[in-house]
SERO-4910 file (N, C-alpha, C, O; in steps of 0.05 Angstrom, whole numbers):
BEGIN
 pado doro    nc1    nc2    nc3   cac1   cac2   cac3    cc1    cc2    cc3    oc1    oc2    oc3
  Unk    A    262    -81   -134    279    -80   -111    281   -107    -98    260   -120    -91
  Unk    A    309   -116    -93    308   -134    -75    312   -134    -46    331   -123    -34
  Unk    A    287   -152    -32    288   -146     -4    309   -161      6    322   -177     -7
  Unk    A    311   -154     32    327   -175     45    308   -193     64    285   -186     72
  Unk    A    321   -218     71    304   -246     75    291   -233     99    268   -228     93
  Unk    A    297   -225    126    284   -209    142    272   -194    148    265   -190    171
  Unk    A    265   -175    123    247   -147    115    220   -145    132    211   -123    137
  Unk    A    210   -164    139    176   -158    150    190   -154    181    179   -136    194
  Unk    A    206   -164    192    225   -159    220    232   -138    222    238   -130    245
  Unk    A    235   -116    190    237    -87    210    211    -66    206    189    -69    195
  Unk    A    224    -43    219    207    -17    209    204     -5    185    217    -17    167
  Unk    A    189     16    176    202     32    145    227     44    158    247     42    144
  Unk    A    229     60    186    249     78    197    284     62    190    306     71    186
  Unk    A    271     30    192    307     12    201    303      7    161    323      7    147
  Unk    A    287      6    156    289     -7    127    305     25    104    328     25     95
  Unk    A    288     42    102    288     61     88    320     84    100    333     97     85
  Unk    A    326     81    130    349     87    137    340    113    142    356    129    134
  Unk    A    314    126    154    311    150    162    287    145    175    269    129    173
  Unk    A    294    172    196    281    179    223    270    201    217    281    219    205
  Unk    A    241    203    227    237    220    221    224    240    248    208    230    264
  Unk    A    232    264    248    228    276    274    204    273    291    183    262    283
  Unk    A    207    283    316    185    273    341    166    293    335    168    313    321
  Unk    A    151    286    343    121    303    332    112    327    360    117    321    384
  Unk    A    106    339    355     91    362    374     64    350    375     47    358    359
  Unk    A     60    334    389     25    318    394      4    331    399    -17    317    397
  Unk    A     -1    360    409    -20    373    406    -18    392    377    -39    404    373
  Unk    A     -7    395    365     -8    399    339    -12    393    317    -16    408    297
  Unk    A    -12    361    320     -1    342    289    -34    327    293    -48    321    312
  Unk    A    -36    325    266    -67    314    258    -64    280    269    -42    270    273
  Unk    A    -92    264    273    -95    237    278    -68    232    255    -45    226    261
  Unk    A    -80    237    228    -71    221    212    -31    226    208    -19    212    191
  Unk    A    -19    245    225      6    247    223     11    237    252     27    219    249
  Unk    A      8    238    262     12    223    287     16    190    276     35    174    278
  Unk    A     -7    186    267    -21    154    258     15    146    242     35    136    252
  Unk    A     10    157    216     39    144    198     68    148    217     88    132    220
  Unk    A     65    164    224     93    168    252     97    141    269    117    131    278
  Unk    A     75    136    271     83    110    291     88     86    280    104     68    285
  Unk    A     61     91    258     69     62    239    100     67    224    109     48    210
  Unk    A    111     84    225    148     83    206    152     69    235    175     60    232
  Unk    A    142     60    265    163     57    271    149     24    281    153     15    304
  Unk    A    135     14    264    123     -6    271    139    -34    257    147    -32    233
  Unk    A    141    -53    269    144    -76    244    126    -82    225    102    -82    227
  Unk    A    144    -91    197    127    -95    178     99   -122    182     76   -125    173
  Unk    A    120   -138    200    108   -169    204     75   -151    225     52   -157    218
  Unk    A     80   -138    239     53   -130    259     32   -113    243     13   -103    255
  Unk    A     35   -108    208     15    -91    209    -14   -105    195    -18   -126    182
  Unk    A    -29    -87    203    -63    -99    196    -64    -85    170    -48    -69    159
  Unk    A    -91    -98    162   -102    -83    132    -98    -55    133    -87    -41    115
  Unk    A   -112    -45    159   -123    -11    167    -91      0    165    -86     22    156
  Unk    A    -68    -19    174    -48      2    167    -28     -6    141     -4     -1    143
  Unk    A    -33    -12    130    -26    -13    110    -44      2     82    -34      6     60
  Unk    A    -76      8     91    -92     16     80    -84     50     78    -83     62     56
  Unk    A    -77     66    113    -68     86    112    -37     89    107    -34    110     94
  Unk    A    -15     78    112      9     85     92      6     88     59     14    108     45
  Unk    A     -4     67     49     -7     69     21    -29     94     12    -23    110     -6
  Unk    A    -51     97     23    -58    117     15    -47    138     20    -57    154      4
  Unk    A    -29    149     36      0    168     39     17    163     26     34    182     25
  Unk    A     23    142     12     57    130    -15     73    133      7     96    143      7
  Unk    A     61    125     26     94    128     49     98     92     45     82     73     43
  Unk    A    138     92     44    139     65     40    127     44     20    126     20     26
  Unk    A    120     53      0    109     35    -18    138      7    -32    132    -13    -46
  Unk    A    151     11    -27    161    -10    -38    167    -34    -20    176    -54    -30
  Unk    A    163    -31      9    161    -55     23    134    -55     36    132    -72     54
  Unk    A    110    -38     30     81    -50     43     67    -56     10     45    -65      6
  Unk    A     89    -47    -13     58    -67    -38     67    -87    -32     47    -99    -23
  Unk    A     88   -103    -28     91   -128    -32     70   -151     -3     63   -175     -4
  Unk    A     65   -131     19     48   -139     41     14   -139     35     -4   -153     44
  Unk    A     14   -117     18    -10   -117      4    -21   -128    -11    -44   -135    -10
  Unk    A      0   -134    -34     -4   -165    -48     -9   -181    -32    -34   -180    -30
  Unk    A     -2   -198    -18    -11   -222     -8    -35   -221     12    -49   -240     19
  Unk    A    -37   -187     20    -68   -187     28    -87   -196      6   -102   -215      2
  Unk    A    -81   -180     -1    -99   -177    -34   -105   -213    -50   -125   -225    -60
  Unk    A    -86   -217    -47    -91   -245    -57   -111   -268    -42   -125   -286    -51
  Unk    A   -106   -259    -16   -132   -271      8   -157   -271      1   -173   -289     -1
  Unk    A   -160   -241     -4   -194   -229      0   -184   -203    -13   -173   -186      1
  Unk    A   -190   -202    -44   -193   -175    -71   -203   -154    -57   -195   -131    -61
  Unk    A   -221   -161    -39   -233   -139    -28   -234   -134     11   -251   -129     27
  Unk    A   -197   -139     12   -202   -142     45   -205   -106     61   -201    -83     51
  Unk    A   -210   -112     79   -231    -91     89   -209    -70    114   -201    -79    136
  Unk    A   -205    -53    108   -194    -40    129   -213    -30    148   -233    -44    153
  Unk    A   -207     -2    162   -233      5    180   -254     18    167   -276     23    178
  Unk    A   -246     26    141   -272     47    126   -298     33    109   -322     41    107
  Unk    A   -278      0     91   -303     -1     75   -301    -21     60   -281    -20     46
  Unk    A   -314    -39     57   -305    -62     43   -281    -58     13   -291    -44     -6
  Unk    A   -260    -66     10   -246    -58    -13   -227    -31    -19   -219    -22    -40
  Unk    A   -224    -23      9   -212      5     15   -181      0     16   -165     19     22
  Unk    A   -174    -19     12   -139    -28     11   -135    -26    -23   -120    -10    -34
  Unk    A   -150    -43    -32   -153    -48    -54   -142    -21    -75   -120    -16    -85
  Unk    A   -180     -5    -72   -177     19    -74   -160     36    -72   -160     51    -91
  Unk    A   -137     44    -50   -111     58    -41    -96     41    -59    -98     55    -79
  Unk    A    -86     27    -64    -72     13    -79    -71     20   -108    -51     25   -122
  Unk    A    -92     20   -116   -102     22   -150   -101     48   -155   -108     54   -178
  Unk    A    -94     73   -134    -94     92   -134    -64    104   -138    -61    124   -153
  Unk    A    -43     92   -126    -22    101   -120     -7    112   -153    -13     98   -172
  Unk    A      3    127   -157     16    142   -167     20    126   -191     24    103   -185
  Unk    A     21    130   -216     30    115   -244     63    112   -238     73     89   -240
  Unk    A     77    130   -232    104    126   -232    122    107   -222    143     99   -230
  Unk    A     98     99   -190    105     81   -175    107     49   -182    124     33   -174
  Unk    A     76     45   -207     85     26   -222    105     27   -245    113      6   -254
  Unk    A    113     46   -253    126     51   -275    147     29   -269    155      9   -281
  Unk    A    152     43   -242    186     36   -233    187      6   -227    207     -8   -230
  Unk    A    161     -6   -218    158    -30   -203    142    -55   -217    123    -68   -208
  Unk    A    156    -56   -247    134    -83   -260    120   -106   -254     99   -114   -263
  Unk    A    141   -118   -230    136   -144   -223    110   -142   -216     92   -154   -226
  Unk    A    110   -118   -187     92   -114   -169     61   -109   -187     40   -119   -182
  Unk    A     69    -87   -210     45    -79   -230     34   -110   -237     11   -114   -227
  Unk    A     42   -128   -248     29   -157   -267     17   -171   -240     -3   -185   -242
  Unk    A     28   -168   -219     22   -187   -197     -5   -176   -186    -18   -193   -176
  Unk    A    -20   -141   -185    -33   -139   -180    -57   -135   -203    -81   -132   -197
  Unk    A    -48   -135   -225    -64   -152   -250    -74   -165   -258    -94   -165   -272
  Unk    A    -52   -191   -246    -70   -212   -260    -91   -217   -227   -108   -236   -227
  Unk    A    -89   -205   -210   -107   -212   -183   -134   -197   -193   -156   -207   -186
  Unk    A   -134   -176   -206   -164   -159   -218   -169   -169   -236   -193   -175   -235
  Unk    A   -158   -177   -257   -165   -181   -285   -198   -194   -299   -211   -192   -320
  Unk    A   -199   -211   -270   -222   -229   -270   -244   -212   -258   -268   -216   -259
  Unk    A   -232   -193   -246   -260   -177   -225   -261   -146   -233   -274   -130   -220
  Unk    A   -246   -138   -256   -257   -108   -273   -280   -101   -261   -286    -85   -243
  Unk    A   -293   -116   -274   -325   -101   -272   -334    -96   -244   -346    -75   -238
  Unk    A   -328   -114   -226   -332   -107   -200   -324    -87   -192   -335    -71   -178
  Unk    A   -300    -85   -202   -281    -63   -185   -298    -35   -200   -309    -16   -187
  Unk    A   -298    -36   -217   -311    -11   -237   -338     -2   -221   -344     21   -213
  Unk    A   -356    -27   -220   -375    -21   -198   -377    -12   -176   -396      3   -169
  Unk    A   -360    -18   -163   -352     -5   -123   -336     24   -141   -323     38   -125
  Unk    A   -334     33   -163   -325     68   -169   -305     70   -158   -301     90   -144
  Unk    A   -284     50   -162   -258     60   -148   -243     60   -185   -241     47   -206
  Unk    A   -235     89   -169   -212     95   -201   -185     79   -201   -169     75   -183
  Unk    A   -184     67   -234   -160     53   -239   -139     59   -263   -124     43   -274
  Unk    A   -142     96   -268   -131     99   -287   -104    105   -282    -87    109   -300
  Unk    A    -99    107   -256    -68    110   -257    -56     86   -257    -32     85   -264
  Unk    A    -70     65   -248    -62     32   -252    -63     29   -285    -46     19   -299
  Unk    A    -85     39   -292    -85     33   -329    -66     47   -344    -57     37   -365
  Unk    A    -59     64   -338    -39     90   -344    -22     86   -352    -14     97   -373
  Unk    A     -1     58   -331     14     43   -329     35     37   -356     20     28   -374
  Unk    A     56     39   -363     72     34   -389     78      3   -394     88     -7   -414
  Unk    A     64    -14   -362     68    -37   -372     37    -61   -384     37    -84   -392
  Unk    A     18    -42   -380    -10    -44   -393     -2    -62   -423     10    -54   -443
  Unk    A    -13    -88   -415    -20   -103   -428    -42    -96   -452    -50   -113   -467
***
């Protein structure tokens, strides 16, 4: 997908072209409340921690992997609020289909592990839906 040059300037709500309804706040869990606000956050304002929880929801994945990547490229193992490597982890998790559809994004977060397998294998974070992948080298 191609972004447009201003993409981190909006929300997922202005990007993706949907709103999604007001929440009943004594009803709705931390964690629905939490992604509710982040759809209406800019991309440029978000931290590891939220990008750690959208992606582990597949909410918006095609404009927070590309924010993730370049976390990821900082520090393999940058740290949201839970645990060293917990971005990472949500990431390597997301759905086979998601890379299916998204090669670039698949090789780009490839060749960033390739060198640190074993590590990653060690911290027990599962990578078979990343391995799964149809574009597996």
């Amino acid at each position: 997908m191609k972004l447009e040059n201003n993409w981190q300037q909006k929300t997922l709500e202005s990007l993706e072209k949907k709103v999604w309804p007001s929440l009943n706040s004594d009803e709705s869990s931390y964690l629905i409340k939490t992604c509710n606000a982040l759809r209406k956050k800019e991309l440029q304002d978000f931290t590891t921690e939220d990008l750690r929880i959208m992606i582990g929801q597949e909410i918006g994945l095609p404009f927070l992997i590309p924010l993730a990547l370049e976390t990821l490229k900082d520090n393999l193992f940058a740290e949201g609020d839970m645990y060293e490597g917990d971005l990472l982890k949500n990431v390597l998790e997301i759905d086979t289909k998601f890379w299916n559809d998204n090669e670039e994004y698949w090789h780009q977060l490839n060749n960033l592990i390739k060198e640190r397998r074993q590590e990653i294998i060690e911290m027990r974070f599962d990578i078979s839906k990343f391995d799964n992948c149809e574009h597996k080298t």
